[in-house]
C-alpha positions as CSV (number, residue, x, y, z in Angstrom):
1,X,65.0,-7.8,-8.6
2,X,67.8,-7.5,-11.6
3,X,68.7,-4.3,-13.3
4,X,67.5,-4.3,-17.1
5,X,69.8,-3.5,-19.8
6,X,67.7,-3.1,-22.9
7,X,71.1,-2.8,-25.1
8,X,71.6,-6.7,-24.4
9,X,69.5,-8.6,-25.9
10,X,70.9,-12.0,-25.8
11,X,69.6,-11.3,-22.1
12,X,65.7,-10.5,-21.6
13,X,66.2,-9.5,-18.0
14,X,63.0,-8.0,-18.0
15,X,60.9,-10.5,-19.2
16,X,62.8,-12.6,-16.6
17,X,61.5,-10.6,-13.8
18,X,58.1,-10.5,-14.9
19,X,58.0,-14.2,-15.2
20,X,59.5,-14.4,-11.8
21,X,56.6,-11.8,-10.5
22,X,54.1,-14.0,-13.1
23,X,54.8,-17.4,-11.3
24,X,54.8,-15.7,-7.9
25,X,51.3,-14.6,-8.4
26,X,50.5,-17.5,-9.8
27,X,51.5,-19.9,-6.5
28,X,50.2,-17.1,-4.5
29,X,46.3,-17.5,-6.6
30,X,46.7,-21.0,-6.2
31,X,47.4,-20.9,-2.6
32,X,44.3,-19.2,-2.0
33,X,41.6,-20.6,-4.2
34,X,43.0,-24.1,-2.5
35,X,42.0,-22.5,0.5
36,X,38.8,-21.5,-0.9
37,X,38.0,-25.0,-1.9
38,X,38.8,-27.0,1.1
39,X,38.1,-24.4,3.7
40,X,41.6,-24.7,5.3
41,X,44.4,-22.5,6.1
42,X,46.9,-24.8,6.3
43,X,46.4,-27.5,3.3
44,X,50.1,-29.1,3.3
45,X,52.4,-29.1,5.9
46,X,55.2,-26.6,4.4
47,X,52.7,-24.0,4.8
48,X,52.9,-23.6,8.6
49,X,54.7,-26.5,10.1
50,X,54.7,-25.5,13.4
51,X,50.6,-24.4,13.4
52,X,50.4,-27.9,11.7
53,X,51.6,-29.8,14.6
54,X,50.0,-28.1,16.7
55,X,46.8,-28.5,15.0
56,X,47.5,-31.9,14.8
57,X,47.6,-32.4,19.0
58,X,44.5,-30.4,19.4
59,X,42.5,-32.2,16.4
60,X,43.6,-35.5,19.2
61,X,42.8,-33.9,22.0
62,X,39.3,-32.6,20.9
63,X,38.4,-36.4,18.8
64,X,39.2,-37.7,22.1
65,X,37.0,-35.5,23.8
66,X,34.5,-36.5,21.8
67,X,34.2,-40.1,22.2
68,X,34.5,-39.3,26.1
69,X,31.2,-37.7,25.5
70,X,29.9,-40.3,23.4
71,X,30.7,-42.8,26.3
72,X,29.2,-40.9,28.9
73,X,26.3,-40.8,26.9
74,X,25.7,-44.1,26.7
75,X,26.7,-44.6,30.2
76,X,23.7,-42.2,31.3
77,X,21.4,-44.4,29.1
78,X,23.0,-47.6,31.0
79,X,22.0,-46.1,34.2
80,X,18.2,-44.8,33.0
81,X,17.7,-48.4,31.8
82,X,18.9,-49.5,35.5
83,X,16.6,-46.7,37.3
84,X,13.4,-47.6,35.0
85,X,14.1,-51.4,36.3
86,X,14.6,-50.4,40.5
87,X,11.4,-48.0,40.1
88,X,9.3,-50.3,38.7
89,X,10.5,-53.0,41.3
90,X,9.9,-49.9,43.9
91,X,6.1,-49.4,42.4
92,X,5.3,-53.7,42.5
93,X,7.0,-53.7,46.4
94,X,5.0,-50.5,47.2
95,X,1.8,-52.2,46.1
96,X,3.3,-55.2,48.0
97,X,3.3,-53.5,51.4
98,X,-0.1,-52.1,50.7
99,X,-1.2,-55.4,49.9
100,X,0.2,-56.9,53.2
101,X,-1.0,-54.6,55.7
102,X,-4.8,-55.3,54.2
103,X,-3.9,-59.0,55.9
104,X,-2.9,-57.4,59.2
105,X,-6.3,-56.6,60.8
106,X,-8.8,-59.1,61.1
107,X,-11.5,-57.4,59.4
108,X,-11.3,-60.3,56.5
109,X,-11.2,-64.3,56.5
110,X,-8.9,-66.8,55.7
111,X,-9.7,-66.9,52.2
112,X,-9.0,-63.2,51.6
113,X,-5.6,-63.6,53.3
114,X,-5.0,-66.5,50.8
115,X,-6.0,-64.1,48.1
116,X,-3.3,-61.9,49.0
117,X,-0.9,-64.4,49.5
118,X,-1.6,-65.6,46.2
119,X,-1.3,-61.9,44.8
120,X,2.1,-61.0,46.2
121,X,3.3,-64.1,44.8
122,X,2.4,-63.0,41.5
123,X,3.8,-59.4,42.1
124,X,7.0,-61.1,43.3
125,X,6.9,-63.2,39.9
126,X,7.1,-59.9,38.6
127,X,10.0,-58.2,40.7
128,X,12.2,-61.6,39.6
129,X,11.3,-61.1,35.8
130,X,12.2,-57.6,35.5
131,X,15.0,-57.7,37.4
132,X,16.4,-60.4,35.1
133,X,15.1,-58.2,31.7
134,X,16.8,-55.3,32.9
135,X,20.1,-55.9,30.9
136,X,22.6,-53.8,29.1
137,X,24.4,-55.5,26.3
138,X,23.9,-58.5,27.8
139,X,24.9,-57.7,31.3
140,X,22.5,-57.4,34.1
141,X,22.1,-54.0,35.6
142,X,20.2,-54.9,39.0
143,X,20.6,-58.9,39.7
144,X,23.7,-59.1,40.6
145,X,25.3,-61.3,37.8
146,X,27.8,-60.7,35.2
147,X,30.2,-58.1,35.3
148,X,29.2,-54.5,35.6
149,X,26.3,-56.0,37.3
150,X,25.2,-53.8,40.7
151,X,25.8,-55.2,43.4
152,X,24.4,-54.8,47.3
153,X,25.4,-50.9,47.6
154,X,26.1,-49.7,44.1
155,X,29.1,-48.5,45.5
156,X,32.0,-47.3,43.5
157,X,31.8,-45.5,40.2
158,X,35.1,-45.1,39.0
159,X,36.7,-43.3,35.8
160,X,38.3,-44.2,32.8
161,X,41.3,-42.1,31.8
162,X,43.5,-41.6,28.8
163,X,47.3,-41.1,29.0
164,X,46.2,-37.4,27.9
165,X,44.3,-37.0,31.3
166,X,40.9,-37.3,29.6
167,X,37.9,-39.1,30.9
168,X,36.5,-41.7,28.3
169,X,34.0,-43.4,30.4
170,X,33.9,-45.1,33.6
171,X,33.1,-48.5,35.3
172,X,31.5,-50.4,38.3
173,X,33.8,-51.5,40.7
174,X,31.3,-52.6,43.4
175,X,31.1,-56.2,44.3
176,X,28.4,-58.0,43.3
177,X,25.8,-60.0,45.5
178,X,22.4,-60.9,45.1
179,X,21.6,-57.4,43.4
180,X,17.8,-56.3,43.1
181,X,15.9,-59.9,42.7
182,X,14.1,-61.4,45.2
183,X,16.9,-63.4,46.9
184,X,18.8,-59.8,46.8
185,X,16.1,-58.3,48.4
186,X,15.5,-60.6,51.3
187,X,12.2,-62.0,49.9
188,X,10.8,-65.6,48.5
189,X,7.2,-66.5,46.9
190,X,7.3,-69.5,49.8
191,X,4.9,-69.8,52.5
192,X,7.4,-70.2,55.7
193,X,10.9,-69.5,56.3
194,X,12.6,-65.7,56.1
195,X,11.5,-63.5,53.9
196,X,8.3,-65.7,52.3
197,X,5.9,-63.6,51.7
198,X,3.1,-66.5,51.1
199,X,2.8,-66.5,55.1
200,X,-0.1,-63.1,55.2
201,X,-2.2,-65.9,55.3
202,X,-0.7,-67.4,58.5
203,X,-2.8,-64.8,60.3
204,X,-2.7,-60.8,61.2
205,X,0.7,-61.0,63.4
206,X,2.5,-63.3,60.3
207,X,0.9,-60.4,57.9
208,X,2.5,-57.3,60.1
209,X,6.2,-59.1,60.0
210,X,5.5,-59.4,56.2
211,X,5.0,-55.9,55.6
212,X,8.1,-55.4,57.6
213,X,9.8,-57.6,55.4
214,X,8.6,-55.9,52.1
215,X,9.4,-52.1,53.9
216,X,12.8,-53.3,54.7
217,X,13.0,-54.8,50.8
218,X,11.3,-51.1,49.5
219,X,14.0,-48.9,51.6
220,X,16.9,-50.6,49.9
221,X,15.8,-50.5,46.1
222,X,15.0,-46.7,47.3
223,X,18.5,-46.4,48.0
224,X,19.7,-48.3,45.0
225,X,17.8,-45.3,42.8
226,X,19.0,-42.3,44.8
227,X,22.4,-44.1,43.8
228,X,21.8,-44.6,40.5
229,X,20.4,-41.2,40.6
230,X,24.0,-39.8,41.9
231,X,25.8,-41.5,39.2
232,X,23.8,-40.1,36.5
233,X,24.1,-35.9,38.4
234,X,28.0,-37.1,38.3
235,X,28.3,-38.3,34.8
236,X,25.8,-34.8,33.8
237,X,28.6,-32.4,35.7
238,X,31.2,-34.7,33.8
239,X,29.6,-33.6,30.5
240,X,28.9,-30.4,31.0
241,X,32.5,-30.3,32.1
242,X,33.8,-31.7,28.8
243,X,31.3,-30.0,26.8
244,X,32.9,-26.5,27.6
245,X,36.6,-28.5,27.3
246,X,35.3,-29.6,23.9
247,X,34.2,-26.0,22.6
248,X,37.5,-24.6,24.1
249,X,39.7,-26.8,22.1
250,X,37.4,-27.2,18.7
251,X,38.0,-23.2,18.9
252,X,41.9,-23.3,18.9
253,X,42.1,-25.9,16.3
254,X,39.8,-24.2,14.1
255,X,42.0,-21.2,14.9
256,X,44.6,-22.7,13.4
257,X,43.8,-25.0,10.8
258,X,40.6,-23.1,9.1
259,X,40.6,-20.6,6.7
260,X,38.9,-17.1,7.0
261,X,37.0,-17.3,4.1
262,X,36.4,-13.7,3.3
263,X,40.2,-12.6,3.9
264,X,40.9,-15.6,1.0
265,X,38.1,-14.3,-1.8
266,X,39.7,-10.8,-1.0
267,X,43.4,-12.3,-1.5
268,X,42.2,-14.5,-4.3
269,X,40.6,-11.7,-6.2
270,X,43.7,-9.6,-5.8
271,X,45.9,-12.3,-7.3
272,X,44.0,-12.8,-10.1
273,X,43.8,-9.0,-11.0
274,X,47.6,-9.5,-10.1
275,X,47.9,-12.7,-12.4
276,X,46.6,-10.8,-15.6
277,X,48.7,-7.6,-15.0
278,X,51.8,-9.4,-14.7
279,X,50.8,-11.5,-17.9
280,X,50.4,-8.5,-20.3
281,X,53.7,-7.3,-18.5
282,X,55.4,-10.4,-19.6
283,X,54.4,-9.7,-22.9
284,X,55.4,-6.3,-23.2
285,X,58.7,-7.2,-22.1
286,X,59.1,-10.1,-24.6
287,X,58.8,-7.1,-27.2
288,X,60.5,-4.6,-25.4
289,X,63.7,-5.4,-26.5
290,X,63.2,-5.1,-30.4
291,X,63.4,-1.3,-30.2
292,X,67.5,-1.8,-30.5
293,X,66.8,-2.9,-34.4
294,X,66.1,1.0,-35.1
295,X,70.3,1.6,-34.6
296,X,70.7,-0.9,-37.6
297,X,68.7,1.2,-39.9
């Protein structure tokens, strides 16, 4: 700060450095109540460039987490739309069986047997429609057709990842046949040839292969739902995984970029104080200098 020399008065040094002090505090006030008012710490990039761009890769890094969750979100509702569809297909083909084994034993007549003939046909009616509703933005889930569709095994659930080494969703690279209809499933409504269930009325012995038919049929959508099942534990770990990645990385950004609120009302306060101190100093030092006109008298 300059030395004053009160017997210059071309020269108001003194006022000089007040204004200097005046416009510091002033900046330094406005800094703060900015701060105040958006909540941030670093408002423009002179402040901290450096905490800026790092800021900057963690506000990327956490946005991108974010989606990843949103996609594995919708990728667990995907895969609950595809289990509701196998375990009602599962419920019909255990009803199926039952239904099957009641033609085994000759305890009832040939029109009973045509009865349940005529009743898994309906039920396998059934097993084709929801297989075909059971669709995702279009694409079928569990008949085998259009992409994304599962296939025999459900086999492969593979990852989507960014260049930053986050996951941001994942796809189905299994191939695709048949899937959970009745063709799938080894199964026809018919009343002769593999798989035709209409043939319980051929007689007990028929009936017995039938049921084998519809057990074999029921053990693979069983394992197409434990599948499913595994998918859905792996996307949950996968979440919970970038849940706490998430957290981590909001934290550091919020570090950096966010303002502590009560440390900027303290510094504001003080600057204002500061601002009206430094504004009756200014004055007194516009008038210091007039004490020199008492040597003229």
């Amino acid at each position: 700060m300059a030395s004053v020399d009160v017997t210059r008065v071309a020269g108001n040094i003194g006022a000089l450095n007040a204004l200097n002090s005046l416009n510091y505090v002033n900046g330094e006030l406005a800094l703060h109540q900015t701060r105040l008012a958006t909540g941030k710490r670093i408002n423009y990039a002179y402040e901290d460039p450096a905490g800026l761009n790092l800021a900057t890769t963690f506000d990327v890094r956490r946005q991108g987490l974010q989606v990843a969750l949103n996609s594995i979100g919708d990728s667990k509702n995907m895969l609950a739309t595809a289990e509701g569809g196998l375990r009602k297909i599962q419920d019909i083909l255990v009803k199926m069986k039952n239904k099957a084994m009641e033609a085994i034993g000759d305890t009832i007549g040939q029109s009973e047997r045509d009865a349940v003939a005529a009743q898994l046909r309906d039920y396998a009616s059934e097993i084709n429609d929801i297989a075909s509703q059971t669709q995702w933005n279009a694409t079928h889930l569990i008949t085998g057709s259009g992409a994304g569709g599962y296939g025999t095994g459900l086999k492969e659930l593979s990852f989507l990842v960014d260049s930053a080494g986050g996951s941001v969703g994942f796809s189905f690279t299994n191939d695709i046949n048949g899937g959970f209809g009745l063709t799938g499933l080894g199964l026809s409504t018919g009343s002769s040839g593999t798989g035709a269930i209409g043939r319980v009325s051929q007689g007990g012995s028929v009936a017995y292969t039938v049921a084998q038919e519809i057990d074999t049929a029921l053990a693979r959508v069983k394992q197409g739902v434990r599948e499913v099942g595994s998918f859905m534990a792996r996307l949950t770990f996968k979440e919970d995984s970038l849940t706490v990645q998430y957290t981590n990385t909001e934290a550091a950004y919020n570090r950096i970029m966010n303002a502590n609120m009560a440390e900027e009302q303290v510094n504001a306060s003080k600057y204002a104080i500061l601002q009206q101190t430094a504004t009756a100093m200014l004055s007194q030092a516009n008038v210091a200098p007039q004490f020199i006109l008492s040597l003229f008298r």
